[in-house]
C-alpha positions in Angstrom: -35.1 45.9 -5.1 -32.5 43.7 -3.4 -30.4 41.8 -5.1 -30.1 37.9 -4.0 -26.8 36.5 -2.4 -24.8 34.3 -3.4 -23.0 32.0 -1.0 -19.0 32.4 -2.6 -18.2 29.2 -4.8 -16.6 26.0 -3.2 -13.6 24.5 -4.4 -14.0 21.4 -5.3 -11.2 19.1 -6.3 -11.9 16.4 -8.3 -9.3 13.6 -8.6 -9.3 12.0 -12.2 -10.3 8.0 -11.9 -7.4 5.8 -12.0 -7.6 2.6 -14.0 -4.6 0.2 -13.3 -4.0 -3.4 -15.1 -5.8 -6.3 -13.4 -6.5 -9.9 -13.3 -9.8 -11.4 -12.4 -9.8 -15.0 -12.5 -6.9 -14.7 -15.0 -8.6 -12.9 -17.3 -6.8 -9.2 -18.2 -8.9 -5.9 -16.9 -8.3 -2.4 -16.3 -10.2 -1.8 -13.3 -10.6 1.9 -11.1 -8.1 2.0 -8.4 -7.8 4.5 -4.9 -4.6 6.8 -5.6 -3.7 5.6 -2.3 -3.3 2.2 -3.2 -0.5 -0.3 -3.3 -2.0 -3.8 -4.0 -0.8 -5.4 -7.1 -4.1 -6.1 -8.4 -2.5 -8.4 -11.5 -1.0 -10.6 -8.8 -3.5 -10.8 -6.1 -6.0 -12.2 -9.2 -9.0 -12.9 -7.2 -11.9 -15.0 -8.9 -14.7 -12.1 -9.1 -14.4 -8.7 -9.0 -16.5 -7.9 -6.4 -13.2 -9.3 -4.8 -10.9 -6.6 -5.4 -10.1 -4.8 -2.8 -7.9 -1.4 -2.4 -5.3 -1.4 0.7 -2.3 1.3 1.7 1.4 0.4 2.5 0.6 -0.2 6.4 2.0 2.1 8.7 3.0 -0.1 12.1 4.0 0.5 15.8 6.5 -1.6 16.8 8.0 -2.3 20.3 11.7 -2.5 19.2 13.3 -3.6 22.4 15.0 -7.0 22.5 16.4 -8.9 19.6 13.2 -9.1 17.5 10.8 -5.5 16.9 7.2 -6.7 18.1 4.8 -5.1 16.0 1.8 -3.8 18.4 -0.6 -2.8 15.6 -0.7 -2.0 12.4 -2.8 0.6 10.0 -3.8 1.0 6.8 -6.1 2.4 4.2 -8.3 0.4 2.8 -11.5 0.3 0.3 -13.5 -2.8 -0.7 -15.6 -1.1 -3.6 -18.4 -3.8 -3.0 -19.3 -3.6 0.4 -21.7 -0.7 1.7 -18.5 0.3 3.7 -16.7 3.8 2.1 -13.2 3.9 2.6 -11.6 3.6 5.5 -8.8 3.1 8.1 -8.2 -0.6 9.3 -6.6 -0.9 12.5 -4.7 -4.4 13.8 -4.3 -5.1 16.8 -1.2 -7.8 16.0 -1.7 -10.3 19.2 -4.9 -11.0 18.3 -5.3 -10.4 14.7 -8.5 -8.3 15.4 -8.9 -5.2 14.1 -11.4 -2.2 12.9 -12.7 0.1 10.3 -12.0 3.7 11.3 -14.0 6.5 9.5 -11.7 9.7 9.6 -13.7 11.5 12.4 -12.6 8.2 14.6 -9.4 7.4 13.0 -8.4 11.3 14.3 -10.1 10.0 17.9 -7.5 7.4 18.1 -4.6 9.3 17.0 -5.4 12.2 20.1 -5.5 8.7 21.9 -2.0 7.8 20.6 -1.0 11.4 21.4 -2.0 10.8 25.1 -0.6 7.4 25.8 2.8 8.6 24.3 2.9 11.8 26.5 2.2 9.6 29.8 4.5 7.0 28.6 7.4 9.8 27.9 6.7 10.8 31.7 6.7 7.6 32.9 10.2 7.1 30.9 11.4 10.5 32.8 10.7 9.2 36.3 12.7 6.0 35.5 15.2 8.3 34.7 14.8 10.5 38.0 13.7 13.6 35.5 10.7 14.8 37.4 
């Protein structure tokens, strides 16, 4: 008789909840929070709590020639537990204050993207400087 196989366990890791201190409509809660994220949710006190809303410390690209850095566009994490959206990346685009919702499998797209555009600008940056 055979025996049956077993397909080998999968690890899963399981992230306790996190409940930090919040204000909804100045009234004290301790609501679930994304380990990920920085909002102060005492001081942002929104008026319902389908308002709360998770977001990262951004991570920006700025063009720092000149006297001022312009800051091209801007990422960030970010969850907004009452939407039918799951947790995602938000990308700025700063001139225009437009921006989208990147699940992972497009938020890596974008980053090959970034990987391209910086290896043609570093060329174009070597023929300025007579390198090839």
């Amino acid at each position: 008789m055979d025996t049956p196989q077993h397909s080998p366990a999968l690890a899963v890791t399981v992230q306790p909840v996190r409940y930090v201190p919040a204000l909804i409509n100045g009234v004290s809660a301790a609501i679930p929070c994304e380990p990920w994220c920085r909002v102060d949710h005492i001081a942002a006190n929104p008026r319902y709590i389908e308002d709360v809303t998770h977001s990262s410390d951004p991570v920006r690209l700025d063009l720092a020639a000149g006297t001022t850095p312009l800051t091209l566009v801007e990422a960030r994490l970010s969850a907004d537990p009452a939407s039918d959206r799951p947790a995602s990346v938000f990308v700025e685009e700063h001139s225009t204050g437009q921006g989208r919702y990147l699940d992972a499998d497009a938020a890596d797209a974008f980053a090959d993207q970034l990987d391209a555009f910086a290896a043609s600008f570093r060329a174009m940056a070597a023929q300025l400087r007579g390198d090839r």
